[in-house]
N, C-alpha and C positions, 0 to 999 in steps of 0.2 A: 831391159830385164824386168819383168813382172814381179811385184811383189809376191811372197811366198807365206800369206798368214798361215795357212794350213803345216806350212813345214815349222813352221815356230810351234804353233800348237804341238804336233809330233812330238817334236825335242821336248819343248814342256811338260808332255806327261810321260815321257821315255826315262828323264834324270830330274826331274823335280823332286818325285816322291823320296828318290834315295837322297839327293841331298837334306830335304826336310825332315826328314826321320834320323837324322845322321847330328843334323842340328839339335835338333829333338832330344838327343841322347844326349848331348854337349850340355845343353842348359839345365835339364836333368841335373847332369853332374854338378851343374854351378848352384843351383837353387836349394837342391835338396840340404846344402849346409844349413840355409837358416829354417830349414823343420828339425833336422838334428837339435839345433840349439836351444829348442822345447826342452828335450830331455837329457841333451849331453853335459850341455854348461854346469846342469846342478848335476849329473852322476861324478863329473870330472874336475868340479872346481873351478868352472872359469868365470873368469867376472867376463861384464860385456867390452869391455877393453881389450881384453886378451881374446876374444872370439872376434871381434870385430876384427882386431890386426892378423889372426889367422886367415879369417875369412877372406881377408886382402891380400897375401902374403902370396896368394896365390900368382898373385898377377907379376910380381917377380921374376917367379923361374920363366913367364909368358911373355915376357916382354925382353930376355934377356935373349930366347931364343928363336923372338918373332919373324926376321928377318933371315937370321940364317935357314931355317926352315921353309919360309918359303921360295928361296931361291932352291934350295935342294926340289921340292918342288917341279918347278919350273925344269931342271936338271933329270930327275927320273919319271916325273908323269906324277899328274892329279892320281891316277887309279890306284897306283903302289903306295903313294906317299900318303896320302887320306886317309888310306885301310891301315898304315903306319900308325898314323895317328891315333885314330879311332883302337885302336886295341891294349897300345901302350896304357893310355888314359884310363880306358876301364877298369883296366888292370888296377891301375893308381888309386882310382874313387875307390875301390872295392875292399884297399888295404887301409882307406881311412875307417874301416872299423875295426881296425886293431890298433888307434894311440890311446894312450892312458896319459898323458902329461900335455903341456902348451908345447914344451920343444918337439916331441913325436908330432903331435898337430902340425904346428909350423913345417916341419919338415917335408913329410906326406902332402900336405897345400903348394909348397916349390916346387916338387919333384911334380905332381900334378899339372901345374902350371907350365910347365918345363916339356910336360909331354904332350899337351893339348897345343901348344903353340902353332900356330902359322895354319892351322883351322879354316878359321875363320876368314882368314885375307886368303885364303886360300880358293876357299869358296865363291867367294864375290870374282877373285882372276880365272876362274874354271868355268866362271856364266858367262864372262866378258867372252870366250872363246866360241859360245856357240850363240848368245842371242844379241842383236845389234842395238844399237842404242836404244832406241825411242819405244823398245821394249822391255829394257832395263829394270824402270822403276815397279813396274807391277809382276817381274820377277822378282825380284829382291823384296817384294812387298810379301810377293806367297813364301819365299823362302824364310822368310822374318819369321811370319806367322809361327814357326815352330817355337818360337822366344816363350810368347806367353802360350801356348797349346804346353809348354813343358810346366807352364804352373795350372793352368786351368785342370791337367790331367794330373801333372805330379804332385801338386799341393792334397787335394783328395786322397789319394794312395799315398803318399808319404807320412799323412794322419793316421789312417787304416792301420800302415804295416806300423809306424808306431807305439800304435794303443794296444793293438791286436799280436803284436808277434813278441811284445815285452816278454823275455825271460824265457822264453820259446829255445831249448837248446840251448839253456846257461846264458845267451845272449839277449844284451838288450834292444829294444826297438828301432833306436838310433842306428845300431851296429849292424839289423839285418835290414834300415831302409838303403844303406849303402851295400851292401853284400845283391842285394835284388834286381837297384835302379845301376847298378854298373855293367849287367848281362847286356843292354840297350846294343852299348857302344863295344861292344866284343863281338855280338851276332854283325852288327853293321859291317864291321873292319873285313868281314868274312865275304858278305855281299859286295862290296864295294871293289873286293879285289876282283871277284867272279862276275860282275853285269855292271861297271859303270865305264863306261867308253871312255878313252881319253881325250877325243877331240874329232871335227866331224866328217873329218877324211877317214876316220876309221869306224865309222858309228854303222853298225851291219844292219838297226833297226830303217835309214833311211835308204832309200831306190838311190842309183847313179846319178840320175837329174837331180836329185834334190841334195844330193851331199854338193853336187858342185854347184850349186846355186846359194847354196849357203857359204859355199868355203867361199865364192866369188861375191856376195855382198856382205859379206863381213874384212874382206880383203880391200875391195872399194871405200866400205868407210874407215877404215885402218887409215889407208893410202891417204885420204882426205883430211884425216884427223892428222900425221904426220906434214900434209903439206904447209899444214898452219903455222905446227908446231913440234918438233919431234926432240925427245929429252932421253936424253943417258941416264944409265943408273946413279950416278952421281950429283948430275947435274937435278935430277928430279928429287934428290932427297937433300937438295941444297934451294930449292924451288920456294919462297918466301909465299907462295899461295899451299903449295904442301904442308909446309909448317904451320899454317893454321887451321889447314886440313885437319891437321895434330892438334890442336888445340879444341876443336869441333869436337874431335871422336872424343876426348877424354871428356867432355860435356854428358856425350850422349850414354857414353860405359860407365859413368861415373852414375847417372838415372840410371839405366838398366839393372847394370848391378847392386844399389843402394835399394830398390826397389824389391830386386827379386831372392838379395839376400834376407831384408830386413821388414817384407812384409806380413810373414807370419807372424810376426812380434811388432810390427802396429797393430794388424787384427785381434791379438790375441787381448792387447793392454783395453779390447772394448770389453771385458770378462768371458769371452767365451773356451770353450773346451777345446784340446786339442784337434779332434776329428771335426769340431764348428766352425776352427779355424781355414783348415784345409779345404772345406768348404767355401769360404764366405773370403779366404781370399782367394780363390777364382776367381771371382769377379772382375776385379779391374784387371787380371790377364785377357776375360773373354773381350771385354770393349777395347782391349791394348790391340788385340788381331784383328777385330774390325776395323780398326784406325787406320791399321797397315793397309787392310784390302782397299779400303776407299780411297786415301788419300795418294798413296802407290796410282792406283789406278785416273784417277783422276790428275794427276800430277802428266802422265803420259797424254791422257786424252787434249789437255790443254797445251801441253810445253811446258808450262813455270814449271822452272824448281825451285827456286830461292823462295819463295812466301810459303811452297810447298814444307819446306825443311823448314822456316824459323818460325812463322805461323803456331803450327803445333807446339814446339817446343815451350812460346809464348802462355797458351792456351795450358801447358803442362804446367807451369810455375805458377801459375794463378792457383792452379787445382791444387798442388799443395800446400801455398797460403791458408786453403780454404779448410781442410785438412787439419793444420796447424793451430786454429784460430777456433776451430767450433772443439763445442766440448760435448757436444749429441754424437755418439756414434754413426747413426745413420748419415747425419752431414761429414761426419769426419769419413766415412767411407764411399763420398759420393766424390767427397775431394779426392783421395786416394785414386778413385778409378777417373776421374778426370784426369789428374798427374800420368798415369801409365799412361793411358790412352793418346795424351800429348806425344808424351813419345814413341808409341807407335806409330806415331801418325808421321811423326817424323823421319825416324830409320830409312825408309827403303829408299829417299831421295838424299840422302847424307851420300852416299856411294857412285850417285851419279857424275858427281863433283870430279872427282878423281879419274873415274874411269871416262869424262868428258875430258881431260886434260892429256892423262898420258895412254901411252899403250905397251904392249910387248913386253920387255924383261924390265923395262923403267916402269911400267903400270906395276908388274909384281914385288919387286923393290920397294915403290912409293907406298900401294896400299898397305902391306908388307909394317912402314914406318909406320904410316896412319895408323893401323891400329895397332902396331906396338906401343907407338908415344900413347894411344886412346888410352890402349890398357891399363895406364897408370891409373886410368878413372877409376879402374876397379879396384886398383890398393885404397886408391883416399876416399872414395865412398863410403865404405863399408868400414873404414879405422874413422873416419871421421865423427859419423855417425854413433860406432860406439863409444868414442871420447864424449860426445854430447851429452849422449844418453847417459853416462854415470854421472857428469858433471850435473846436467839438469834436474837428471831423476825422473826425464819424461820424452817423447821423442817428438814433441809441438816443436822443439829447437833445429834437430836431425833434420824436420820436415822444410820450414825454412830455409835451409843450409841448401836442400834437393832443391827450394824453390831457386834460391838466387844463382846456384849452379846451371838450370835450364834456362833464366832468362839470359844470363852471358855468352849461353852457347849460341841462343837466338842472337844477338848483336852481329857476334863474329860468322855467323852465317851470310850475316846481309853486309857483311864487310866482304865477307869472301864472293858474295854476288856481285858487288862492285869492281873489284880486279877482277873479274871473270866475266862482265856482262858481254864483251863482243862474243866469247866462245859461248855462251849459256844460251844467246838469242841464235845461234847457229847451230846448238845442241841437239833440236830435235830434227831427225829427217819424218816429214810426213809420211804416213805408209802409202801414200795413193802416189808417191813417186817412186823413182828407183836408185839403185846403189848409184849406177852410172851417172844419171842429171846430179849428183849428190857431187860425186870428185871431179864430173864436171864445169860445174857452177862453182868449187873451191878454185878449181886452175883458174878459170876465167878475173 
């Protein structure tokens, strides 16, 4: 059996973009809180304690209904359940400019949470279905990409509406940058239901030959992956490398979100204006998407994952030390885009781990947990953070807290590489072979 780069490519640009744009709209949702907090916290009284535990709160309703979610999933099809998704949610972000209190806040942030769930793990088991391993990580790298493309583009326009749309219609800035960036994931939910296939026996955009060439090497290495190793749903989310699987993710959600809530307000504390901000924290989103492209990429071209994943994250904690410590804006924000960029660089090879490990309804289960347990990184990030910050009076503290959180994830990366190294040296199938010598050379 011939390898089929050209049919990967196909698929690739067939459901990349609508995944991407779909993420896109998600981090959207998740970021645009901490531009709101320019000018919500003083319309609405909140100290940064009470925005911070909002801002986290979300990940609550997300984590309580990670699991259940994506097995439903699994149960009615990626195409219905996505567009499910995707509509509820907008819905949700779009009525968070109608709280006036911390309990309406909090509320709106669960119910939010609640509705977004099983997403993301969602996403990552719907790529597992069309692209094979050793393609993985520089998918998961382009699909990343939308993380920071949602600050590099949202940060800018979230400034804009703003400054610019204050009091526009009795409403203030905050309230129509939510009311605007919620259309994203409402127009998606609509796409999504009309042109994203469910899987590649039914994909009308591939020829005959090429759906079965895909359905049969991805079946092949399925087969292979199971002869090693084949786990129940139970058994996988009882799995003591799963579980620190879980510990990983909250590493990385805990940076992600710590970052993409709270970096308009490191920006901001260098004196600049709100639309300066928006601006200038672009930045470390634009070097966080490169990190993805290269390191993604290159992580496939060699095989490693492990130094792949902790590497960066490494390389992240340093960046916020650096951050932390200087008191020049320009170095404080050179740190800053160091730290993101770490972990972009890491992300897209965090997912391989798992999706090396298990497959089928035990992969959607497992990741399903992964990043439910992950989730929690994004309550104590962002509460963390703002307990600091009032405590301190500065966020040199916040920034440390980011750093010592990335170097622990790095640790248990290379601990998880260790229980894992016979499968992880086995991880890659080289493209210039085939599915077959692949589950053949397992039996053997």
């Amino acid at each position: 059996m011939k390898e089929r780069s050209d049919v990967i490519a196909k698929v690739g640009w067939r459901i990349l973009p609508i995944l991407m744009v779909c993420y896109f709209a998600a981090f959207l949702d998740r970021v645009n809180i901490g531009f709101a907090a320019l000018t919500m916290n003083q319309d609405l009284g909140f100290s940064a304690s009470a925005f911070g535990f909002g801002a986290g709160i979300f990940f609550l309703g997300y984590v309580l209904c990670e699991v259940p979610s994506n097995l439903l999933l699994v149960r009615y099809g990626a195409r219905l359940w996505i567009a499910r998704i995707l509509i509820t949610w907008g819905l949700l972000s779009a009525a968070t400019a109608l709280v006036w209190s911390p309990g309406s806040f909090y509320l709106v942030r669960i119910l939010l949470g609640a509705a977004e769930a099983g997403f993301f793990p969602g996403m990552i088991f719907y790529m597992t279905l069309w692209f094979p391993r050793e393609y993985r990580a520089r998918m998961f790298g382009t699909f990343n990409i939308a993380v920071p493309l949602s600050s590099v583009i949202g940060a800018p326009a979230s400034g804009l509406i703003i400054e610019h749309l204050n009091g526009w219609n009795g409403l203030a800035g905050w309230q129509w940058m939510f009311i605007l960036e919620a259309m994203p994931a409402i127009v998606m939910g609509v796409v999504v239901a009309l042109f994203l296939p469910s899987s590649p026996e039914k994909a009308g955009f591939l020829a005959e030959d090429e759906r079965r060439w895909l359905s049969a090497r991805l079946e092949a290495e399925r087969a292979a992956q199971e002869k090693t190793e084949r786990f129940t749903v139970g058994r996988a989310v009882r799995d003591p490398r799963v579980l620190l699987m879980c510990l990983i993710a909250v590493g990385l959600v805990m940076g992600t979100t710590g970052i993409a809530i709270w970096m308009p307000q490191f920006v901001k504390a260098f004196g600049l204006s709100t639309v300066q901000t928006g601006f200038v924290a672009a930045i470390p989103s634009a070097f966080m998407a490169l990190a993805m492209l290269l390191v993604g990429r290159h992580a496939d071209r060699t095989g490693e994952r492990v130094w792949h994943a902790a590497g960066p994250f490494l390389v992240s904690a340093a960046g916020f030390v650096l951050a932390a410590l200087s008191s020049d804006p320009l170095i404080g924000l050179v740190g800053l885009t160091i730290g993101a960029a770490g972990i972009g660089g890491a992300s897209p090879n965090i997912w391989i781990f798992p999706t090396t490990l298990l497959t089928g309804t035990a992969a959607a289960a497992g990741i399903a947990l992964i990043n439910s347990v992950g989730s929690t990184g994004g309550f104590f990030g962002p509460t963390i953070i703002g307990w600091v910050r009032d405590a301190t009076g500065g966020f040199a503290g916040a920034q440390l807290v980011l750093a010592g959180a990335m170097a622990l994830t790095a640790c248990a990366i290379l601990l998880l590489g260790h229980l894992m190294r016979d499968m992880m040296r086995g991880g890659v199938v080289p493209a210039s072979r085939s599915a077959q010598d692949t589950a053949q050379e397992s039996k053997a």
